[in-house]
N, C-alpha and C positions, 0 to 999 in steps of 0.2 A: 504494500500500500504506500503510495505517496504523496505526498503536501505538493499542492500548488503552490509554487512563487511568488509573490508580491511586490515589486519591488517599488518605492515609494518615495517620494521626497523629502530628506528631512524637515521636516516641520520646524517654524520659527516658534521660537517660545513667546507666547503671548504677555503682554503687559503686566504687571501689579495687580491692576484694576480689574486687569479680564482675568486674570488668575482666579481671584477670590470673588469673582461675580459668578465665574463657571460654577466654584465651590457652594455658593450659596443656593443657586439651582439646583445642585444636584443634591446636597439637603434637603430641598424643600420633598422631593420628589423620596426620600432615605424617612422623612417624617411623616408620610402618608404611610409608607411600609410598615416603619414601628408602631405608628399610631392605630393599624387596622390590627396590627397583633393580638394588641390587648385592651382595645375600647372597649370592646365585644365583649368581657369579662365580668364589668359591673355592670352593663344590660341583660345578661345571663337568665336572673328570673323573670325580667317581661318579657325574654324573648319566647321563655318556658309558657309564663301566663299567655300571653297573647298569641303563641299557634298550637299548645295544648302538647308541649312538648319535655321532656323529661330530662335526668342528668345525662344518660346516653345520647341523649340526640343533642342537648346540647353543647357535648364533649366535641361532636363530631362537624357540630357548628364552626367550632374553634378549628379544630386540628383540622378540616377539610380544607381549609387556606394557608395553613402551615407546611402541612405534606407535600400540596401540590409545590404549591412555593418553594420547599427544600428538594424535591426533586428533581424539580426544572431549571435550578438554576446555575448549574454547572454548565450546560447545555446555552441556555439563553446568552452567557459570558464568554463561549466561546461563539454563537453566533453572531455579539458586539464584536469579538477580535476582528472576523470575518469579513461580518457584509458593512458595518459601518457601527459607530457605538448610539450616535445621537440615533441613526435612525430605529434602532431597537430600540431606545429609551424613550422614542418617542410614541413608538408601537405601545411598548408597554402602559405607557400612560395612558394612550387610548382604553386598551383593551381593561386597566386598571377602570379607570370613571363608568364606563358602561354597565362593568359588572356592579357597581357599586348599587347604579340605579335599580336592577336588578335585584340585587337585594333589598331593597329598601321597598320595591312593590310585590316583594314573594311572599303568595298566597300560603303557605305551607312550609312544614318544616324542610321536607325533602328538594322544594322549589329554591331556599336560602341555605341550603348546604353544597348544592352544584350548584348556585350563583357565587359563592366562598370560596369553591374549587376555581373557575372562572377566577374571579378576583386573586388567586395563588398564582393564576398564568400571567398575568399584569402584573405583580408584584415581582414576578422572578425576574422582569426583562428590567427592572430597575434598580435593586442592589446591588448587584455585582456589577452593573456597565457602568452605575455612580462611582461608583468607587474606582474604575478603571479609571475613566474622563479626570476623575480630581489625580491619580497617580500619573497619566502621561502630560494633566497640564502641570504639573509642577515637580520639574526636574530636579530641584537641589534637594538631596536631603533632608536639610534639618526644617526648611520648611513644607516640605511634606511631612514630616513628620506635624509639626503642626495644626497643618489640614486636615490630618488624617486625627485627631483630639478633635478639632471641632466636628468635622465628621462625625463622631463617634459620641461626642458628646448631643447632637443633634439628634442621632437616633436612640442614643440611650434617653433623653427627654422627650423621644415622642414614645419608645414603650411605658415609660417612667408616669405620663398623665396622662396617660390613654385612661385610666378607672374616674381621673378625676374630669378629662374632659366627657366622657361618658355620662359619669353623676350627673354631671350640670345639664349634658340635654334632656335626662328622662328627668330631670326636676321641672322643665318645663314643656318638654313635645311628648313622642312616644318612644318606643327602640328603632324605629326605623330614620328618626334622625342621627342614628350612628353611622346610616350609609350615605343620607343624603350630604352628608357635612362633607363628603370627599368632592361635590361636584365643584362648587369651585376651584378647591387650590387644583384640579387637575385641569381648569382650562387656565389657571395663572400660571402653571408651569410650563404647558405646554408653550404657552405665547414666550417664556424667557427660554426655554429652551432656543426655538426658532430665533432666537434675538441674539443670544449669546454664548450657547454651546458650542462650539467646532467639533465636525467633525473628524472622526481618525478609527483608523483599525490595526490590529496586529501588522506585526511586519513579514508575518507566513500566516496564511491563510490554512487553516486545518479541518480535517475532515469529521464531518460529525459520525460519533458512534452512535446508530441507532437501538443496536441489541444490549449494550453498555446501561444507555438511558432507560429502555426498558425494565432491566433488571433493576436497577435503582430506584426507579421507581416504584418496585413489588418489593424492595427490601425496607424501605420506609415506612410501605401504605401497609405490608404486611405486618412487620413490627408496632407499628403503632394501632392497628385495628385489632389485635389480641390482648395488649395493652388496655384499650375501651371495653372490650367486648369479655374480656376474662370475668372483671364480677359477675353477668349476665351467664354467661356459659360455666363456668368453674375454673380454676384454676388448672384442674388434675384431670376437665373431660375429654375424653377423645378429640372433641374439636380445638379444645385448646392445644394440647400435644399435635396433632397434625398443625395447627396454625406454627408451632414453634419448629419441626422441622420443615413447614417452606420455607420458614423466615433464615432457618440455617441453609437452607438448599439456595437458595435465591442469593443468598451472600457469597456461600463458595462459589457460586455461577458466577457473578457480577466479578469476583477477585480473579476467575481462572479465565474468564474473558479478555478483562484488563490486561492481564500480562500478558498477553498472546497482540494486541495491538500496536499498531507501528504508532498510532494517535488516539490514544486512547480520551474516552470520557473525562476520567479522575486519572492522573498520570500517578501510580503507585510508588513512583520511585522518590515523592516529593516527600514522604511517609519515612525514607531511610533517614531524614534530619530530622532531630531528636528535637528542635526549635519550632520546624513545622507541624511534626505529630503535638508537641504539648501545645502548642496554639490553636488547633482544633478541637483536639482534647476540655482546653478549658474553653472555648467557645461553647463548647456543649454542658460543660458545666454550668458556667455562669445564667443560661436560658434555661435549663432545671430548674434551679433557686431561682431566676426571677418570677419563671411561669406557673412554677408552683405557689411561689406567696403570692401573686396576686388573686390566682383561682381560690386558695385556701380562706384566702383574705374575704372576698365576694361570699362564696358562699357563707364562712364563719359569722360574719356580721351582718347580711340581710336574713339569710334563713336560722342562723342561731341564738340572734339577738336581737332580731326585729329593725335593724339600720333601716333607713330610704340607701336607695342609689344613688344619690346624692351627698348623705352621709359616710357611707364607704367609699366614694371615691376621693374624698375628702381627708380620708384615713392615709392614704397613697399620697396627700401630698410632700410631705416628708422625705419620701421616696425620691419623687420627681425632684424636690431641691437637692437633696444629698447628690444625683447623677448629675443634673447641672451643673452644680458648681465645681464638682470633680473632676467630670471627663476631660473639657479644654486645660487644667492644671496638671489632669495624666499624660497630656498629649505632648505636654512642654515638659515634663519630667522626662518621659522617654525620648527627646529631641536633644535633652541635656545632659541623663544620666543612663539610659536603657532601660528596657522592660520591666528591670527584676525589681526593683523597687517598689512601682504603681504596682504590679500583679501578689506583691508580698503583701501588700495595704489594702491590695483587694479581697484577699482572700479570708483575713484576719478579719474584714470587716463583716464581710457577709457570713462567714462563721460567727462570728458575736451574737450576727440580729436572729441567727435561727436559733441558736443558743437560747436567746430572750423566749423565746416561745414555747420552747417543747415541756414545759408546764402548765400550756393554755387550758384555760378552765371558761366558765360561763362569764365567768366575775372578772377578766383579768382588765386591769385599769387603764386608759388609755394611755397612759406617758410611757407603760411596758410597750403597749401595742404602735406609740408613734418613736422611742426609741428602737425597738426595733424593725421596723423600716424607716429610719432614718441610715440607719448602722449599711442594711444592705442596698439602699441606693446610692452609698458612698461607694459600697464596694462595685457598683456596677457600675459607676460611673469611670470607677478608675480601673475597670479591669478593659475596657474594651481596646484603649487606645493601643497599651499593648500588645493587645493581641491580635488586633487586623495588623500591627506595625510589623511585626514579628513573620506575622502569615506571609505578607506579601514584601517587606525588605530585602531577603535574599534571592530574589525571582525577577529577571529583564521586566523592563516594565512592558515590553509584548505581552505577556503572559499574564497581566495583573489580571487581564477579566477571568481568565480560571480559577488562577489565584484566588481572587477574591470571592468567585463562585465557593471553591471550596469551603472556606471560613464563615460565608453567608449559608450556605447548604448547614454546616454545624450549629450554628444557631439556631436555624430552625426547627431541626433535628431534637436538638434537647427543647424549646419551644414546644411541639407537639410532645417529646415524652412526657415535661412536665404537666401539662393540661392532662395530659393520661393517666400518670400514675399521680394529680390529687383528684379526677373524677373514679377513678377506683379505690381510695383510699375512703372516697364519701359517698361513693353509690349506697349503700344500703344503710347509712346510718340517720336517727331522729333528729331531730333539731334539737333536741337534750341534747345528743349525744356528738355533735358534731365538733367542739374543741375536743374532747378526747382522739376522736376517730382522727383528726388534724394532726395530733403528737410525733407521730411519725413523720410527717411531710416534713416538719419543722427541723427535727432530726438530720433528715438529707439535705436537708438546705445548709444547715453546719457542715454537714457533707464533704459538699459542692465548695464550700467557702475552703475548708483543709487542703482539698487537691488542690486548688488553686497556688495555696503556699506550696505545697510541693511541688507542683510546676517551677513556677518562679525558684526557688530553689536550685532544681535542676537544670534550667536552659542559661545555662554560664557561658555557653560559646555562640558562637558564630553559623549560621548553615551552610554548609560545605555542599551540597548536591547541584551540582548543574544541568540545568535540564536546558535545553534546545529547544 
């Protein structure tokens, strides 16, 4: 199998101005992505009340735009390499707004969980080619480094109030203004995109793997729909044991495919540096613990304690300031000192706030519950910078859109597990019983915070792998 050639003209480096105008665009378009992650979370029971639908269906509300979304987006980043970045980025926004609408006028549950799948295929074609656009407009270093904090701080601020921008609409529309609120900023970006993004593509045009994407996609949608569907079926039933060996079959398949490709999907060999495994690694941690406290959080305080959706997303603000003001301070620490610092700070932090919880009882008093999320939106504000920085540092910036596919695929990835494993942690339990049944999730979210220290710990070097 071989690559097409490309051969292209170096590109002049754009202005100051257009430097950090591109970046602000392509945030805008990073904070509809994180924003759609977790709006949906504190909407959750009117979305339940108003189409008659239950914790399974609304697990699958969630993770049916996460999945799709992690799936696709290796793929979508290497199609920006390709055929052009803006013009996929602009695709995506399209096909993002549409879906939105779509959901916003879905008659039924089933109608707003493949309009979420939809709205997954619009989100994938815009995280990873954002982040490409912001790494080939800004060549130097340490100021990528920089972009790459605000970046990251922008999307960790829009998963960070998605509960609390959520509150505030159902305090005065209904849940369907969780979709409607997308249609604007996606015709304002679209118009700055057309005004100010340039475009550019890889400097080898590569072949897509279809049977690759495939597989990956049955290895997600597999794993995470056993994950759902285990309270319901049993753990130990027939069906759950066959779901767990396609889930094993479908992975060996996806690994013995990859290594047999001349250009493969997910390039396996990016996995031999020990900087780029733990940067995936804890991308997948860090959307565990955040996507578990926020579900934990929703359900805990509207169905266990009687909250509005308004009041629990209000719980979350804390959250959202601790990521704020971290993530651009993480961005400039690893610009000035390296990863291991911000991701030591992260992990310690998010370990504390789940710490704070795993004694949750009916009574526990808000300055427990706004300490600790305070604790873990510091730790996610400062864990991201290093870790897209880490992801996509040692890699041409050709390759950032895979790159960055990869590390956006991770997020997602623990995204949906978390929403998984806290809808099976509270599938069956009372509204009594619901901080106990919680204890656990609380647990893994100290977890999640620990590997992160031992990440940071361990990636002391440099990554050595060079890939073509």
């Amino acid at each position: 199998m071989t690559a097409t050639a490309t051969t292209l003209p170096a590109p002049a480096v754009p202005s100051a101005r257009r430097r950090w105008s591109v970046l602000a665009v392509c945030c805008l378009s990073m904070f509809l992505v994180g924003l759609d992650t977790t709006v949906v979370n504190v909407g959750l029971p009117a979305i339940g009340r108003g189409l008659g639908a239950g914790i399974r269906s609304l697990e699958w509300t969630v993770d049916a735009y996460t999945v799709v979304l992690a799936g696709l987006l290796i793929t979508s980043g290497a199609l920006a390499d390709r055929f052009g970045r803006r013009r996929v980025f602009r695709t995506g926004l399209a096909v993002f707004g549409a879906a939105s609408a779509v959901c916003a006028l879905a008659p039924s549950v089933g109608w707003l969980v493949v309009a979420r799948a939809v709205q997954g295929v619009g989100a994938s074609m815009l995280s990873p080619v954002a982040l490409a656009i912001v790494v080939n407009t800004m060549p130097d270093p340490k100021e990528r480094a920089r972009a790459i904090g605000v970046w990251a701080s922008v999307f960790g601020l829009s998963m960070a109030v998605g509960p609390v921008v959520g509150g505030a609409l159902l305090a005065g529309l209904d849940w369907r203004a969780l979709f409607w609120i997308n249609a604007p900023v996606v015709l304002v970006a679209l118009l700055l995109t057309a005004l100010v993004v340039p475009e550019s593509r890889g400097a080898r045009a590569r072949r897509l793997d279809l049977s690759g994407q495939a597989l990956l996609c049955l290895v997600i949608g597999l794993g995470v729909g056993v994950l759902i569907e285990g309270p319901r079926i049993g753990w130990a039933s027939p069906a759950a044991l066959a779901g767990y060996g396609a889930v094993a079959a479908a992975a060996a398949g996806f690994g013995w495919v990859e290594a047999r490709r001349d250009e493969p999907l997910m390039d396996l060999r990016l996995f031999r540096s020990p900087q780029f495994g733990g940067a995936v690694l804890g991308a997948v941690a860090v959307f565990v613990a955040l996507n578990l406290t926020l579900l934990l959080n929703t359900l805990y305080l509207q169905h266990g304690r009687g909250f509005s959706a308004l009041a629990a997303g209000l719980t979350a603000l804390p959250m959202a300031a601790g990521a704020t003001v971290c993530a651009p301070w993480s961005g400039r620490l690893v610009g000035r000192v390296g990863p291991r610092l911000p991701l030591t700070v992260a992990g310690l932090c998010v370990a504390a706030g789940g710490l704070c919880l795993v004694g949750l009882d009916r009574h526990t008093g808000l300055p427990l519950l706004t300490a600790a999320h305070l604790l873990i939106g510091i730790g996610f504000g400062f864990a991201n910078a290093p870790i897209t920085n880490t992801a996509v540092g040692g890699l041409p910036p050709a390759r950032a859109g895979v790159a960055g596919a990869i590390t956006s695929t991770a997020r997602q990835v623990g995204a949906a597990i978390g929403i998984a494993l806290g809808g099976a942690l509270l599938a069956h339990a009372a509204p009594a019983e619901l901080a106990r049944a919680a204890r656990p999730g609380w647990a893994l979210v100290a977890g999640c915070g620990l590997l992160l220290v031992v990440l940071a710990r361990a990636g002391q070097g440099r990554a050595t792998v060079k890939i073509s």
